[in-house]
PATI-13527 format. One line per 10 residues: number of its first residue (from 1); their letters; for each residue x, y, z of N, C-alpha, C. Coordinates in steps of 0.05 Angstrom, whole numbers, padded with zeros to 5 digits. Layout:
NUM	a	X,Y,Z,X,Y,Z,X,Y,Z  ...
This chain:
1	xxxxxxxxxx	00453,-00338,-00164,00454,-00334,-00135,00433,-00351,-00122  00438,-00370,-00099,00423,-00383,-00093,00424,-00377,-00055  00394,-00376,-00052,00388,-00367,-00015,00380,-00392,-00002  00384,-00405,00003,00376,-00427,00026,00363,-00416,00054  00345,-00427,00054,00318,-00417,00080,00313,-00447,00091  00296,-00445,00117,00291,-00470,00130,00262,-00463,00123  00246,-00448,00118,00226,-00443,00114,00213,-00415,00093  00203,-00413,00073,00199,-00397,00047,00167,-00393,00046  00166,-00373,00042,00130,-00371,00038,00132,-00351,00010  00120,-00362,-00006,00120,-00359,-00029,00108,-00337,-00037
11	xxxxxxxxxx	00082,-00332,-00025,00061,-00319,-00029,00034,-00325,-00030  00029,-00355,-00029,00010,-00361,-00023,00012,-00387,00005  00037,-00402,-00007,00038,-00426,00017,00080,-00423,00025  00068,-00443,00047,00101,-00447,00057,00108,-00473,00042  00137,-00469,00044,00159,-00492,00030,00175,-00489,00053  00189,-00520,00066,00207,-00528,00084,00226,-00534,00070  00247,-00524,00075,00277,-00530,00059,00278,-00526,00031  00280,-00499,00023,00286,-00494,-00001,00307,-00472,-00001  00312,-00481,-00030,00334,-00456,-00044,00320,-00433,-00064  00318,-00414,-00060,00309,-00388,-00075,00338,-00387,-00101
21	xxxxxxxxxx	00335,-00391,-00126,00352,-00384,-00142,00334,-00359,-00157  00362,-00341,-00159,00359,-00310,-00177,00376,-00306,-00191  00378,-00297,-00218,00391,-00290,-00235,00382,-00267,-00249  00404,-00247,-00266,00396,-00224,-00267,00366,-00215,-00250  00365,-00206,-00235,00350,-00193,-00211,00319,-00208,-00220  00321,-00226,-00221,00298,-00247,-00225,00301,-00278,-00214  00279,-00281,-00211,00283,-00310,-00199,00269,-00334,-00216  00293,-00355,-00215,00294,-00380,-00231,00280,-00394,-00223  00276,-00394,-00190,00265,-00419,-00189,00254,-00418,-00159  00245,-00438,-00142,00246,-00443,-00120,00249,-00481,-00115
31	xxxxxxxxxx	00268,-00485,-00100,00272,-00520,-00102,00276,-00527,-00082  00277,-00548,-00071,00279,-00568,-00052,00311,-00560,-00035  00312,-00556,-00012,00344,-00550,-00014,00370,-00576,-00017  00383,-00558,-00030,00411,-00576,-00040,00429,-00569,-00029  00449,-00586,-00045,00477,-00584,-00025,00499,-00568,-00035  00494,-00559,-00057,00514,-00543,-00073,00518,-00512,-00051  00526,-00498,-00075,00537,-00462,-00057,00508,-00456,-00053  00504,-00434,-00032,00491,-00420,-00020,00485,-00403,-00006  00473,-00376,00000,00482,-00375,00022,00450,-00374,00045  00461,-00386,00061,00442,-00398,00082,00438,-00386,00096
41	xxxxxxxxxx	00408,-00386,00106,00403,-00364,00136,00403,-00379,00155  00401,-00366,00175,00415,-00380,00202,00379,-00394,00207  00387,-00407,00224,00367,-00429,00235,00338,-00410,00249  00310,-00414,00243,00289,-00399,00250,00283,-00371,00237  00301,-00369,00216,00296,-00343,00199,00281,-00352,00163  00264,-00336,00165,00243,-00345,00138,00241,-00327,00118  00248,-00342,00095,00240,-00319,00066,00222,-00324,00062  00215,-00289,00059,00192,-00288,00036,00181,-00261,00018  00171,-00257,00001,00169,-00238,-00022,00181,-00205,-00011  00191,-00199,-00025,00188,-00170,-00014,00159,-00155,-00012
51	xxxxxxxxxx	00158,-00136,00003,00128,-00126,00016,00121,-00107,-00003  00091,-00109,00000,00084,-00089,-00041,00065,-00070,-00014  00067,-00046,-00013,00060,-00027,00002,00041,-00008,-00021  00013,00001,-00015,00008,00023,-00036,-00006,00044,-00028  00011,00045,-00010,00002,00072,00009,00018,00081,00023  00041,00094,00007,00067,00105,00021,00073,00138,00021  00066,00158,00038,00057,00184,00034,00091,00186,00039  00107,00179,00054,00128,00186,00063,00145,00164,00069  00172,00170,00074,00185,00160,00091,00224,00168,00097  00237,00158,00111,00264,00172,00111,00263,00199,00119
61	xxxxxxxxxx	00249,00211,00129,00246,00237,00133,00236,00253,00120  00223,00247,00102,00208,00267,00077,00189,00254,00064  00167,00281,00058,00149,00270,00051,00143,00270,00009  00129,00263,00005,00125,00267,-00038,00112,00294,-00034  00088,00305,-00015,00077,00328,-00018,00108,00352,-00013  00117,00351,00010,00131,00370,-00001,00156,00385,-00021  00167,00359,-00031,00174,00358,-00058,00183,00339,-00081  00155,00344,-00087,00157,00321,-00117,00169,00312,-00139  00192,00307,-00131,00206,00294,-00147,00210,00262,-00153  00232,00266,-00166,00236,00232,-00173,00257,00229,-00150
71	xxxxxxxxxx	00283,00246,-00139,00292,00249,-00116,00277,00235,-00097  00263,00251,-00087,00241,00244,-00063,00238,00220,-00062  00220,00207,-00092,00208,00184,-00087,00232,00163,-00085  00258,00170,-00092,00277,00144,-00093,00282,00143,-00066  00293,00173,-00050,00290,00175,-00027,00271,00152,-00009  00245,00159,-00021,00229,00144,-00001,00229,00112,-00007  00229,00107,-00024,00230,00076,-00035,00248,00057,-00023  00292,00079,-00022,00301,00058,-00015,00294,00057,00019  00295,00080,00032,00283,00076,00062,00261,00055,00071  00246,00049,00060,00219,00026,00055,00232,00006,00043
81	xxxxxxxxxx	00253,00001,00026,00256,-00022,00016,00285,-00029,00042  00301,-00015,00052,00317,-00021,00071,00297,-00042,00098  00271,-00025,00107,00262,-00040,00120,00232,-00064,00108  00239,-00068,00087,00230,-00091,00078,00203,-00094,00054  00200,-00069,00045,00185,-00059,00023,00200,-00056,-00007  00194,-00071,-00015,00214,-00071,-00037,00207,-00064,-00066  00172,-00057,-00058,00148,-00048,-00079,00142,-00023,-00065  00125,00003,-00069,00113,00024,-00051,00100,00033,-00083  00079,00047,-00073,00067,00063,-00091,00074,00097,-00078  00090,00111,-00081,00090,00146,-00070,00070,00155,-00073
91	xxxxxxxxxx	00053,00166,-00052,00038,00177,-00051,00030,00204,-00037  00023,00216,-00063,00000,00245,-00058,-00015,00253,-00041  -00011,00269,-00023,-00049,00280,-00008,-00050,00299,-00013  -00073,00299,-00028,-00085,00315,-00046,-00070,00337,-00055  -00057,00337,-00074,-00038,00360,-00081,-00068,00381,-00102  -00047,00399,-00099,-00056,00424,-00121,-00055,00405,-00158  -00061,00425,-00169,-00067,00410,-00187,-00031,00415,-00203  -00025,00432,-00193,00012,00430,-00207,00017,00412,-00192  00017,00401,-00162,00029,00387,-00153,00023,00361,-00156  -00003,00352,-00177,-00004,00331,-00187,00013,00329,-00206
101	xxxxxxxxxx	00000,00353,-00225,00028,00352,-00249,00060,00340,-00240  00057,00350,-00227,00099,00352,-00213,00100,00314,-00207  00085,00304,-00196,00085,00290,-00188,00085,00263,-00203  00060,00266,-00235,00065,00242,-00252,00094,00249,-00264  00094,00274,-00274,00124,00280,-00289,00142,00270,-00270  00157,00262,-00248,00175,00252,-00232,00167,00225,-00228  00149,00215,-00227,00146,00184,-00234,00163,00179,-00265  00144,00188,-00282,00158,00180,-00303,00186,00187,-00306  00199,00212,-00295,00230,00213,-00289,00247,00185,-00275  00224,00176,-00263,00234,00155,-00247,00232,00124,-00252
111	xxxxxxxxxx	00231,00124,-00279,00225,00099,-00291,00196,00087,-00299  00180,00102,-00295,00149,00101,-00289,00143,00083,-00270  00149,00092,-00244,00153,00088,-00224,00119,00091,-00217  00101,00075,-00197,00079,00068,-00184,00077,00095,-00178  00046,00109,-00166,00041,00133,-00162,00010,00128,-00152  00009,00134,-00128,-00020,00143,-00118,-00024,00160,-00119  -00048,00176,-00126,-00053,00208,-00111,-00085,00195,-00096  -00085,00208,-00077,-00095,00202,-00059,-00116,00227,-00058  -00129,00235,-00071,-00147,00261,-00077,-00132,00269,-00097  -00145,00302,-00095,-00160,00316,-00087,-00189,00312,-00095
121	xxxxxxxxxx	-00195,00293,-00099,-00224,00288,-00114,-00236,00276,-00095  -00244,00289,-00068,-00253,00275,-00044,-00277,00286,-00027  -00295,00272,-00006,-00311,00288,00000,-00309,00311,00024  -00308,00334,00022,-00302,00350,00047,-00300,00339,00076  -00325,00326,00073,-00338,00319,00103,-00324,00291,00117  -00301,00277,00096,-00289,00253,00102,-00262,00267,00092  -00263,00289,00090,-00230,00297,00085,-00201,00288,00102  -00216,00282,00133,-00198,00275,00146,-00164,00299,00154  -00142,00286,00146,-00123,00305,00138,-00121,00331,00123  -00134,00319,00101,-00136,00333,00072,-00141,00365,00086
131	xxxxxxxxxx	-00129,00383,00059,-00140,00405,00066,-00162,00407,00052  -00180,00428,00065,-00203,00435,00055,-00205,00449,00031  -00181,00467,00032,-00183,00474,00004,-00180,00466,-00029  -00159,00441,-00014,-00151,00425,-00035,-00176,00412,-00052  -00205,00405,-00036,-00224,00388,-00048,-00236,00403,-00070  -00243,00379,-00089,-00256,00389,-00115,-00266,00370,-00130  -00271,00379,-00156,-00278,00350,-00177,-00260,00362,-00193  -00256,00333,-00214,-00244,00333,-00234,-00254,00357,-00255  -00238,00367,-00277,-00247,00373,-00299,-00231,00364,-00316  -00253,00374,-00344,-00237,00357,-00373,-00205,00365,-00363
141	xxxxxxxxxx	-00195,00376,-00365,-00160,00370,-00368,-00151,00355,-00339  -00170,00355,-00316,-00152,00337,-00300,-00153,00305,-00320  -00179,00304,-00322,-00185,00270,-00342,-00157,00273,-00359  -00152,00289,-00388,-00138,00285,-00400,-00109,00276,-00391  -00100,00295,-00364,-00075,00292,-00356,-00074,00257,-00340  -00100,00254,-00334,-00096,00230,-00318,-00096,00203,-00333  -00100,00212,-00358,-00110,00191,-00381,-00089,00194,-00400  -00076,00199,-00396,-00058,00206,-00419,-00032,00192,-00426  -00042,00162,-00405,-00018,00142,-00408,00001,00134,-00401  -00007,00134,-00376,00014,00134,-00350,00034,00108,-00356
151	xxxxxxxxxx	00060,00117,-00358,00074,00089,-00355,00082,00067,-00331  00068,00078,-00316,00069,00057,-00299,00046,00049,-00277  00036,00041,-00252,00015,00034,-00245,00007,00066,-00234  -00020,00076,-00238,-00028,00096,-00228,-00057,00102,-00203  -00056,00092,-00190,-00066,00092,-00164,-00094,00114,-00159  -00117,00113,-00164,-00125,00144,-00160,-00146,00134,-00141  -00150,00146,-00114,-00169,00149,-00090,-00181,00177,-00100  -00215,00169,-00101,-00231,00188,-00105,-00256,00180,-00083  -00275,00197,-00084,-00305,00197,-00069,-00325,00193,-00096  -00339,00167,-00088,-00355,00157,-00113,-00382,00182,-00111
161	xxxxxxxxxx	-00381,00195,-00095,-00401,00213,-00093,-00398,00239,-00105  -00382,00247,-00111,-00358,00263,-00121,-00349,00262,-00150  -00348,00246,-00162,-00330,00235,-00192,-00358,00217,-00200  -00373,00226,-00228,-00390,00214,-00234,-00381,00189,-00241  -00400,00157,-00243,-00388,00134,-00252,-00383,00133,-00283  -00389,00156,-00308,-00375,00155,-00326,-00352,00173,-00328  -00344,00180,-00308,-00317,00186,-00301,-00298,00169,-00295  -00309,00154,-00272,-00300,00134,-00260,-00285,00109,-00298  -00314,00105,-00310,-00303,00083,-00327,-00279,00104,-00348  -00288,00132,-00348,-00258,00132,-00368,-00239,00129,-00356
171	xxxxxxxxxx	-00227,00135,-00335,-00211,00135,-00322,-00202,00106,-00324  -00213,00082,-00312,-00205,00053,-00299,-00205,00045,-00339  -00220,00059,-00363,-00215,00055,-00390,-00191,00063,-00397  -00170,00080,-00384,-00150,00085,-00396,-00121,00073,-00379  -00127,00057,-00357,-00115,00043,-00351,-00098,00054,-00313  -00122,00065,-00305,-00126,00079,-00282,-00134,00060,-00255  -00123,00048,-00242,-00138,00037,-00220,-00144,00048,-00204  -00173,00052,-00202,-00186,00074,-00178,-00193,00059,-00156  -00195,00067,-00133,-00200,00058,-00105,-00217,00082,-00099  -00243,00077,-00075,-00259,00092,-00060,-00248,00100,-00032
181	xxxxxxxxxx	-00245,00126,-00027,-00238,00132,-00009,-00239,00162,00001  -00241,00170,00031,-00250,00194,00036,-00273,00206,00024  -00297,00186,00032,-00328,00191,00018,-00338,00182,00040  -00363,00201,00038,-00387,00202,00058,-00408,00187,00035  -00407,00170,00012,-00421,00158,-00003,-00443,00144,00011  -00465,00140,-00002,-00481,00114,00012,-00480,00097,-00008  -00498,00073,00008,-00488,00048,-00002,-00484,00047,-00034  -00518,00060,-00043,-00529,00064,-00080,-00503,00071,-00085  -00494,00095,-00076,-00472,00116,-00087,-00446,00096,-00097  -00443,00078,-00079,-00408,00065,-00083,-00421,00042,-00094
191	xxxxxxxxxx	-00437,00023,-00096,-00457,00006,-00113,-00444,00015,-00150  -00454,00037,-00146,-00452,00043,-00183,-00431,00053,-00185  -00406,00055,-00166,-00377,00069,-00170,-00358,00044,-00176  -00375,00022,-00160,-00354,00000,-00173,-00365,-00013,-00201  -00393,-00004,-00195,-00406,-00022,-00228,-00390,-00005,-00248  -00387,00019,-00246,-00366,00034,-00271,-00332,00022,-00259  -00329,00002,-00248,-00299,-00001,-00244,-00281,00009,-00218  -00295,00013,-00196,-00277,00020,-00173,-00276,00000,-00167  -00247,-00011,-00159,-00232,-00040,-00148,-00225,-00037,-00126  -00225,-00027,-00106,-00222,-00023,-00085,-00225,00001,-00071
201	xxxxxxxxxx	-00211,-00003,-00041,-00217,00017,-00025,-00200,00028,-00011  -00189,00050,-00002,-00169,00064,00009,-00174,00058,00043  -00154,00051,00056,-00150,00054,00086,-00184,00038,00092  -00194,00016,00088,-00218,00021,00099,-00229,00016,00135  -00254,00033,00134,-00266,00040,00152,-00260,00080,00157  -00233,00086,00156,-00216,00101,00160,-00238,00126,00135  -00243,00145,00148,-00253,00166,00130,-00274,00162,00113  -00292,00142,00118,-00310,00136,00096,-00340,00130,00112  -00365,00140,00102,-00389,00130,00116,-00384,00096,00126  -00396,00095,00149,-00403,00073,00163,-00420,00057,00154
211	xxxxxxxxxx	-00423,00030,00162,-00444,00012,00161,-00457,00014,00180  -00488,00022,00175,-00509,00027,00206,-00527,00015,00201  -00547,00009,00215,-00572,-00009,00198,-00591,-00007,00179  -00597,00017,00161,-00607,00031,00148,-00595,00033,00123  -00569,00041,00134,-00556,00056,00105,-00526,00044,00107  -00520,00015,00096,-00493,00004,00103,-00468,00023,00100  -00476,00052,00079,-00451,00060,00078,-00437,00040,00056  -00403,00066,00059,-00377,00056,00041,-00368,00030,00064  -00365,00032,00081,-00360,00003,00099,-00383,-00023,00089  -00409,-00015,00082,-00416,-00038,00087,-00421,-00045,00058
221	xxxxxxxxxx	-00412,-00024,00029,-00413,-00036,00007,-00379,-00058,00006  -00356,-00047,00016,-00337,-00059,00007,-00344,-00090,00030  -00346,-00085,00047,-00351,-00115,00062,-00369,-00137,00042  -00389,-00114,00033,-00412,-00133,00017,-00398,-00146,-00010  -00387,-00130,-00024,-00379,-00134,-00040,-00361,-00170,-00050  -00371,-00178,-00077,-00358,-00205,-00080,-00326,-00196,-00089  -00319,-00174,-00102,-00298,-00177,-00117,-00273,-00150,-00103  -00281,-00132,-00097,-00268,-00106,-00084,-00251,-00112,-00067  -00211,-00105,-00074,-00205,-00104,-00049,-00194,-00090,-00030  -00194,-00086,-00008,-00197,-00061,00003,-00160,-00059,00024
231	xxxxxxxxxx	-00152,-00038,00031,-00128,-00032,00033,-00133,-00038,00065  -00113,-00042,00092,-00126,-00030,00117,-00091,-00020,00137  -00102,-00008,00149,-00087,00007,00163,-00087,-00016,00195  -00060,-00034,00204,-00062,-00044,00219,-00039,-00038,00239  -00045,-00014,00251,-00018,00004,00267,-00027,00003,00297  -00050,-00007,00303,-00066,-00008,00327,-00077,00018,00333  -00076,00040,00324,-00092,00057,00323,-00112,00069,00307  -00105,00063,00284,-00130,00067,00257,-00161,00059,00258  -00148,00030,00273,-00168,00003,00272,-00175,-00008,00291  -00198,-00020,00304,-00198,-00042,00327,-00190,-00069,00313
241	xxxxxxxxxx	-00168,-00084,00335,-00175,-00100,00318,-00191,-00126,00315  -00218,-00128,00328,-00235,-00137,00326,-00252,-00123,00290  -00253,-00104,00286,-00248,-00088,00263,-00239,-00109,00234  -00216,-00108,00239,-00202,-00123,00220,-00208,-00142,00215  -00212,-00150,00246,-00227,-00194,00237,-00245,-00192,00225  -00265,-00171,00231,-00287,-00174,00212,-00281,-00177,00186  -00271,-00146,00169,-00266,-00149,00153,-00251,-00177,00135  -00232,-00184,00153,-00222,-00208,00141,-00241,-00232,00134  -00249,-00230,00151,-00279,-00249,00147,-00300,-00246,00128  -00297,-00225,00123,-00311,-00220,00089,-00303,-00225,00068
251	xxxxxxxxxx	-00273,-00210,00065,-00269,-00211,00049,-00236,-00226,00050  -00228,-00242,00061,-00204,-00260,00068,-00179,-00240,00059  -00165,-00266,00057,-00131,-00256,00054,-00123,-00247,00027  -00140,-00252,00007,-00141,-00257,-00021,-00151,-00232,-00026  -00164,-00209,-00002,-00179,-00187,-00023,-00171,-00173,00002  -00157,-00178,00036,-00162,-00152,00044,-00132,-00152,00048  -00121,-00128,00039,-00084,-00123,00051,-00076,-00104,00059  -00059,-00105,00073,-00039,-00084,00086,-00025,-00058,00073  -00032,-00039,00090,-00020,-00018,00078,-00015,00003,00106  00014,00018,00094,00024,00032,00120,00014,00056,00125
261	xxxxxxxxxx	00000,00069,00105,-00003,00095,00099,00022,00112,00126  00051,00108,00107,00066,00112,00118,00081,00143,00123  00083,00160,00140,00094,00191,00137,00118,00192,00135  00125,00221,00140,00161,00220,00138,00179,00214,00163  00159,00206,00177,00174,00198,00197,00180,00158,00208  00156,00144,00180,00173,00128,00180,00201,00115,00172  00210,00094,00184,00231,00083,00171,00257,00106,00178  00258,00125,00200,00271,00152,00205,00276,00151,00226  00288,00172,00243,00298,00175,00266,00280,00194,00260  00264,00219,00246,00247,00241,00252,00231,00237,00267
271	xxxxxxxxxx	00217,00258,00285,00200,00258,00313,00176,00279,00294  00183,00297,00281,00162,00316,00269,00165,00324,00247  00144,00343,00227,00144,00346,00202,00127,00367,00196  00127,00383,00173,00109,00391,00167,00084,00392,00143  00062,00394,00142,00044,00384,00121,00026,00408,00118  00016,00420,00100,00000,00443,00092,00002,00460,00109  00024,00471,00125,00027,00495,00151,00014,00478,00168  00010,00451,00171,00009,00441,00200,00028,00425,00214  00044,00427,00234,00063,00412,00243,00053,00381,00257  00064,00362,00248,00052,00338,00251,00073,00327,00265
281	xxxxxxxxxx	00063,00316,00291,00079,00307,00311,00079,00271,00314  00104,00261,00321,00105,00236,00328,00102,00224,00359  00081,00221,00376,00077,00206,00399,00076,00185,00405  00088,00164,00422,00078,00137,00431,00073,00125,00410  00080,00130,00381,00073,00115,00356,00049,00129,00345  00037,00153,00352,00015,00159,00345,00030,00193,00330  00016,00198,00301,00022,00218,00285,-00003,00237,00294  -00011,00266,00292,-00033,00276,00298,-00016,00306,00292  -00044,00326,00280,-00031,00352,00282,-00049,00359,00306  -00035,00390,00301,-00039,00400,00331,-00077,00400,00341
291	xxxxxxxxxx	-00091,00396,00319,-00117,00390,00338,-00120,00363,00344  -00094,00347,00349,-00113,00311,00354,-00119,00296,00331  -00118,00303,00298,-00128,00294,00281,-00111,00271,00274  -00120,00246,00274,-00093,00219,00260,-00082,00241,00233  -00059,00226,00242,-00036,00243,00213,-00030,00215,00200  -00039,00208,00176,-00020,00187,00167,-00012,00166,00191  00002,00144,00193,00018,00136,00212,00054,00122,00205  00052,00127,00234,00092,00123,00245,00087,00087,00237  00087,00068,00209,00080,00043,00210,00105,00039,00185  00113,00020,00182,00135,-00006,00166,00116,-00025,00146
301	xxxxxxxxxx	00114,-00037,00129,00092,-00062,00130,00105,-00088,00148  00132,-00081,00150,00146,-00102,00175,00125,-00109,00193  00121,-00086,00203,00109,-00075,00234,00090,-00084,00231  00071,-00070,00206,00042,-00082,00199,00042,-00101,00204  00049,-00130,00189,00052,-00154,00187,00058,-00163,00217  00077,-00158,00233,00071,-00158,00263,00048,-00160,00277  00043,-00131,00276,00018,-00129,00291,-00004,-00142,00287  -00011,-00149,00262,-00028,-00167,00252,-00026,-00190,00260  -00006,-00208,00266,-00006,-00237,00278,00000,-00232,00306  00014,-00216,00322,00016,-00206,00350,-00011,-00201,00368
311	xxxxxxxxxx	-00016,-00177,00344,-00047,-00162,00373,-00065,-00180,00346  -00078,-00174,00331,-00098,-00173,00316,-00106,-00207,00307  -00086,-00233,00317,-00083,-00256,00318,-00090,-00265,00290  -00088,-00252,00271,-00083,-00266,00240,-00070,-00287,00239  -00064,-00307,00222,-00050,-00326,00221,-00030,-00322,00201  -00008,-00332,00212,00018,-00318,00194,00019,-00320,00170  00002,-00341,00155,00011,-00341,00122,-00007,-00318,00112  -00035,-00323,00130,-00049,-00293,00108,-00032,-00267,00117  -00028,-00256,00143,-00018,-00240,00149,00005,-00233,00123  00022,-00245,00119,00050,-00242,00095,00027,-00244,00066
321	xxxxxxxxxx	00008,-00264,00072,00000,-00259,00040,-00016,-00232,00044  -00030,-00219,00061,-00040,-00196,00060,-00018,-00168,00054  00007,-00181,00055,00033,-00155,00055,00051,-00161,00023  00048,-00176,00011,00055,-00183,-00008,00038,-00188,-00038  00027,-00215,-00045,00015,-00229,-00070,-00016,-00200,-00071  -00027,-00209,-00041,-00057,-00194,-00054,-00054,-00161,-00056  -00039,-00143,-00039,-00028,-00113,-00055,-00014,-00117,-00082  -00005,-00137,-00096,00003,-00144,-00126,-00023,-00146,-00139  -00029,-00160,-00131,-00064,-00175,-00147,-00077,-00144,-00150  -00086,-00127,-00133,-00095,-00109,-00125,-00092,-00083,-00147
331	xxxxxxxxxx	-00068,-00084,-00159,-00059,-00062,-00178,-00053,-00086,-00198  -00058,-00098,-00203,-00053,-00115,-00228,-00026,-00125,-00235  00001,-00125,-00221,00024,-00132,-00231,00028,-00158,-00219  00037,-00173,-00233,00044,-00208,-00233,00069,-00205,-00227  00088,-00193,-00238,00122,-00211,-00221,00128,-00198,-00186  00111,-00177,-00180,00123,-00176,-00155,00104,-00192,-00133  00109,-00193,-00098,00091,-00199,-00084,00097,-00239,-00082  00110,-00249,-00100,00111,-00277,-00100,00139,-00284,-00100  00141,-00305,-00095,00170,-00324,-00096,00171,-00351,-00116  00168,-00342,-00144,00160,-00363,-00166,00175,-00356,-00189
341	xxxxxxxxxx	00189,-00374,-00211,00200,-00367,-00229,00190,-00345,-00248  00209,-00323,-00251,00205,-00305,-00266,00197,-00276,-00250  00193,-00272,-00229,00183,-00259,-00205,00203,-00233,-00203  00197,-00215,-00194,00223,-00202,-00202,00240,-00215,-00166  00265,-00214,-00164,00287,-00225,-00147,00286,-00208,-00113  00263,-00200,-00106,00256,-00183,-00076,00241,-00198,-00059  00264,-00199,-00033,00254,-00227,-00016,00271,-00204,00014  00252,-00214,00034,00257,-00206,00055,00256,-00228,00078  00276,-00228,00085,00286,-00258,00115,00277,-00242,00133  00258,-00251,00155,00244,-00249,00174,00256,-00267,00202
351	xxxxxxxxxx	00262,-00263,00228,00263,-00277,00245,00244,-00290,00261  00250,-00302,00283,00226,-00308,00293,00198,-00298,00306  00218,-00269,00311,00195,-00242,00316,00186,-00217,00295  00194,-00232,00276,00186,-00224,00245,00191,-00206,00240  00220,-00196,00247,00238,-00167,00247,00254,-00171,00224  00259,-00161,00213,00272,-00157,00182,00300,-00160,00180  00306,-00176,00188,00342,-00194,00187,00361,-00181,00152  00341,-00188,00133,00364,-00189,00102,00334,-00178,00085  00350,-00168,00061,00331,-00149,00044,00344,-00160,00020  00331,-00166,-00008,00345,-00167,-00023,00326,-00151,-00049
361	xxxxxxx	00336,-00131,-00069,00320,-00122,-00087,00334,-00132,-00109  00312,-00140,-00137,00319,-00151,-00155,00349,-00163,-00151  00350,-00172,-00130,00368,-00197,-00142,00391,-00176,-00113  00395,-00167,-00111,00419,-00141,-00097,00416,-00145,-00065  00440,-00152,-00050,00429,-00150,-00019,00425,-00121,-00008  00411,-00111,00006,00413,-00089,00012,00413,-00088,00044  00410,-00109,00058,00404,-00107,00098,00420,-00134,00095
């Protein structure tokens, strides 16, 4: 199967006139375009990787918290991959500790399918959403269950203040990628959470101590930081985005990416939902339960990627490489996020207002 584009962004750079070839839901190649069969997108429409999202609480109308299955998460996947996500990690807030259980067991029902949990190992006072009750620390059997060989990428947001750093290294030792997030940490505190192996950071700025002049805070270790990369919420409400530039400016296109932290009301016609007995409402694009609190957000990584070159004036190739290659890099998997031989076959055609025209998964059209 061969795609002809007037313009292809690979994942790191653009190509003018090429053919995307895929075979069994993989891709052969990327080439110069030719004259043979094809099929061609119309004039000003651009391929490029399917969108690697890892922060997907919801979508289609339902959320993984309220029931965890492998259902759910296919549920939510193809809704996200319809609008141009063709990677997601399903994610947890802060479940019970069965509802973690429920939750790796239905990944693995699901092919060992990507899995965040997003707590419960968090700090009260940056709980944000979270319920209060939910917060805790680990014990020996949460470790065992979380170590016990996940088959597929396993995502875990904790508070480095919270989860000692020889916790931290069994965990990232058994093949755990931990991210910092929902911590009131200071700077020392997240300092020695990545020296034991925390690679990044959940939603940043979003629920975590500040950078002030004294005490930089979880903001001002991940900015500081040479190697950490950190997730961001670019829905225009999360973030300023003067915010973002900063961050970008620290830590570029290569370490900072996009993520929707998306509810059940994206990718949906739903207006409302419910989450731990709180009804969570959809406004003007803004999620909130009934005291005002941000709920997750009503965001696409479409959208993201929008808003990011629209309001937030990114430049379009980091913008797509922030939604694709560096969320791959990020969890360690090489064939998705790119447009290069061997890649798995997920490419999304974009128009000129970078609205999601054609979807293709491993190799399959699906928009």
């Amino acid at each position: 199967m061969r795609v002809r584009a007037g313009r292809v962004f690979d994942g790191e750079r653009f190509h003018d006139g090429s053919d995307v070839v895929m075979e069994g839901g993989r891709i052969v190649g990327l080439y110069g375009a030719g004259s043979g069969p094809a099929e061609v997108l119309p004039d000003g429409v651009m391929l490029v990787p399917g969108f690697v999202d890892l922060q997907v609480n919801g979508g289609g109308g339902v959320m993984l918290n309220d029931d965890p299955t492998a259902a759910t998460m296919r549920r939510i996947a193809r809704a996200h991959a319809r609008a141009g996500s063709t990677t997601i990690l399903p994610t947890l807030i802060s479940g019970t500790r069965p509802l973690l259980a429920a939750v790796l067991a239905a990944g693995r029902e699901a092919g060992g399918a990507g899995v965040h949990l997003e707590g419960p190992f968090l700090a009260p006072v940056r709980r944000g959403i979270h319920p209060a009750a939910a917060m805790t620390v680990p014990t020996a059997e949460d470790l065992d269950a979380l170590c016990s060989g996940y088959p597929g990428v396993l995502l875990v947001t904790l508070a480095p203040e919270v989860v000692a750093p020889e916790v931290v290294r069994r965990l990232v030792g058994a093949g755990v990628v931990v991210f910092a997030g929902h911590t009131d940490a200071s700077f020392a505190q997240v300092q020695a959470g990545l020296a034991a192996g925390i690679s990044g950071f959940t939603h940043l700025y979003n629920a975590m101590s500040p950078l002030t002049v004294r005490e930089p805070g979880a903001v001002g270790a991940a900015l500081d930081s040479s190697t950490a990369r950190a997730g961001i919420i670019a829905d225009g409400l999360h973030v300023h985005a003067a915010a973002i530039r900063v961050a970008l400016k620290c830590l570029g296109p290569g370490r900072l990416f996009l993520v929707s932290d998306a509810m059940a009301t994206a990718a949906s016609e739903v207006t409302s939902f419910e989450l731990y007995g709180q009804t969570i409402t959809l406004t003007d694009g803004r999620l909130t339960n009934q005291g005002g609190t941000l709920a997750g957000a009503h965001l696409t990584m479409a959208e993201a990627v929008q808003i990011a070159v629209r309001d937030v004036g990114i430049a379009l190739g980091d913008a797509l490489r922030m939604a694709t290659l560096t969320p791959a890099e990020a969890i360690g998997v090489r064939d998705i996020g790119r447009i290069g031989k061997g890649a798995k076959a997920d490419l999304v055609a974009l128009d000129r207002e970078l609205g999601v025209v054609g979807v293709w998964q491993g190799g399959e059209r699906l928009v």
